[in-house]
N, C-alpha and C positions, 0 to 999 in steps of 0.2 A: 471454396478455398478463400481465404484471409486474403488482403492485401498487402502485405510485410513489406518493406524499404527494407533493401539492400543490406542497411546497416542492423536489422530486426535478424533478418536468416543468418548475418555474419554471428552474431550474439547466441541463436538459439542453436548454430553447427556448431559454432567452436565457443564454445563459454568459459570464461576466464573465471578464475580462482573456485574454481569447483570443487568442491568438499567441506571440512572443520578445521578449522585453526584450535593446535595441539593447544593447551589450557588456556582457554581464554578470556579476556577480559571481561567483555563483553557478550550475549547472549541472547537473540531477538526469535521466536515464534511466534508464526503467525498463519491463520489459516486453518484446514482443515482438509485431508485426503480424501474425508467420506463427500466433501463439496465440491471439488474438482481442483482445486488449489492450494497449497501450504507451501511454505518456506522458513526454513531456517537460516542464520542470520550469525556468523561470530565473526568478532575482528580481537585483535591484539594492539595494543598500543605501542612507542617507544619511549624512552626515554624521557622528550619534552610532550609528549601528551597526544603525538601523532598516531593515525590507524595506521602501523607500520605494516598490517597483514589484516585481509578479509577474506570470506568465505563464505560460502549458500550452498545448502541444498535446495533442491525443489521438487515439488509434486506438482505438474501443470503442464500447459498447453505452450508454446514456444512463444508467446506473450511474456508468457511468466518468467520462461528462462531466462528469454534476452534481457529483460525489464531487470532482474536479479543480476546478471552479469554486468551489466551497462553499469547498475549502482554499484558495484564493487570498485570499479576503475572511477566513477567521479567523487567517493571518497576515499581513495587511498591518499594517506598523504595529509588529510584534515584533522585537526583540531574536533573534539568530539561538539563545540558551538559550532566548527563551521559545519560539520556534517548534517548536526540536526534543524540546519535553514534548507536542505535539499529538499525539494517537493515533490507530488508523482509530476506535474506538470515538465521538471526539468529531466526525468527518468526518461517521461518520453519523447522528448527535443531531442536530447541525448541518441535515441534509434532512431530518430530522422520522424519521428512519429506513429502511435500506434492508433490500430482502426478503434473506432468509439466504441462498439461491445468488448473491447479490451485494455481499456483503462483501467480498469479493476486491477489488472497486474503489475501495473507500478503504484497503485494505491498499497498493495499490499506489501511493495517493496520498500517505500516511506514508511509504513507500521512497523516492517521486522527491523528495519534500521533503528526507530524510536524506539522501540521496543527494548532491543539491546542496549541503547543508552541508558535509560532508565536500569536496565539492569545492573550496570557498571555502575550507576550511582546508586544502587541501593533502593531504588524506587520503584514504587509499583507502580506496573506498567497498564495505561489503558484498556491495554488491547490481550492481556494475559487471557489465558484461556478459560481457568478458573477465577478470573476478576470479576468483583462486584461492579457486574456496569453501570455508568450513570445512562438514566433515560427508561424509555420505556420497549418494548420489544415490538418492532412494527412486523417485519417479515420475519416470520415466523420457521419458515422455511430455510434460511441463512442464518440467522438469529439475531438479525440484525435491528440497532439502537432508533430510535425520531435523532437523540442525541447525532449518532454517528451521520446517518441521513443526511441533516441538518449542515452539518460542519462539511462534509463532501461536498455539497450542494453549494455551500459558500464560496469555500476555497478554490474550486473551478467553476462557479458560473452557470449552474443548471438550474434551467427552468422548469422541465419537465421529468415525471418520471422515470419514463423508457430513459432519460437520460441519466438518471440516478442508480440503473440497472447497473451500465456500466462500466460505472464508477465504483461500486459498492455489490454487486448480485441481487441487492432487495430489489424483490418482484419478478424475479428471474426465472423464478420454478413454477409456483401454482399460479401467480398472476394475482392474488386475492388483496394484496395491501397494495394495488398499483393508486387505487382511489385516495386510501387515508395518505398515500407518499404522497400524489398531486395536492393535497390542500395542507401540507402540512408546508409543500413549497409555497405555493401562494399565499398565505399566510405569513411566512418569513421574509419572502419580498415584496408582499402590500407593509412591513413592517420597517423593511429596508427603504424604500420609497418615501417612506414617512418623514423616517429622520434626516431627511435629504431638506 
């Protein structure tokens, strides 16, 4: 059994704003059922440009719910700039903290949120399902980017693969890209080190 904070089981029993917001503005999926996780993603704006209404569904583990609900309530109320400064890092301060093999779920609640903005602007999204990804496909198994990898890796600080797991699933199933994820890290922080 997980370690959940208080504030993780308060999120994944009683999850706020559960379900679809009736026509909306906005539009974010992300994820995959057949993986063990997906999330949908809609909000509505008002007037001056505020999420006046959000919404998620989920397919996932009570990571994912709470991580989805918590992000509902810390952008209600924002500017679509302020929402898309949110990171998974403050998703999970927000539940007081999630255990390391479930960071993955507020990673992916940062996606759907992106995801939907880009939608509302008319932009293609990253992370869309049928998107041309940039990068090359390391785990094969999730389907996951070096691109994506990379930028995870950054954005929270990992050094290691099993740390990359997750954050992202790569390397999660067969185990077989756990080696090219390690020196793909090393690599970008002997590169980091450099320009220091």
């Amino acid at each position: 059994m997980w370690n959940y904070t208080d504030k993780v089981m308060d999120h994944f029993l009683h999850p706020r704003n559960v379900g679809e917001v009736e026509n909306p503005d906005g539009v974010g999926e992300i994820g995959n059922a057949a993986c063990g996780d997906a999330l949908k993603l809609t909000f509505k704006l008002d007037k001056d440009g505020r999420i006046a209404d959000v919404k998620f569904k989920t397919f996932g583990c009570a990571s994912a719910i709470a991580s989805s609900s918590v992000l509902t309530e810390l952008i209600k109320g924002k500017t679509l700039d302020e929402a898309s400064k949110v990171t998974n890092q403050e998703i999970a301060e927000a539940l007081g903290g999630l255990p390391e093999a479930k960071m993955h779920c507020s990673v992916m609640g940062m996606e759907a949120l992106q995801a939907a903005i880009c939608h509302y602007r008319g932009e293609k999204s990253p992370f869309e399902k049928d998107a041309d990804h940039d990068g090359r496909i390391v785990c094969k198994c999730f389907g996951v980017t070096d691109v994506k990898i990379l930028k995870v890796a950054k954005e929270n600080q990992l050094h290691k693969a099993e740390e990359v797991t997750s954050y992202c699933k790569a390397g999660g199933a067969c185990g077989a890209c756990l080696d090219e994820i390690q020196q793909l890290l090393d690599d970008m922080w002997k590169l980091e080190a450099a320009k220091k």
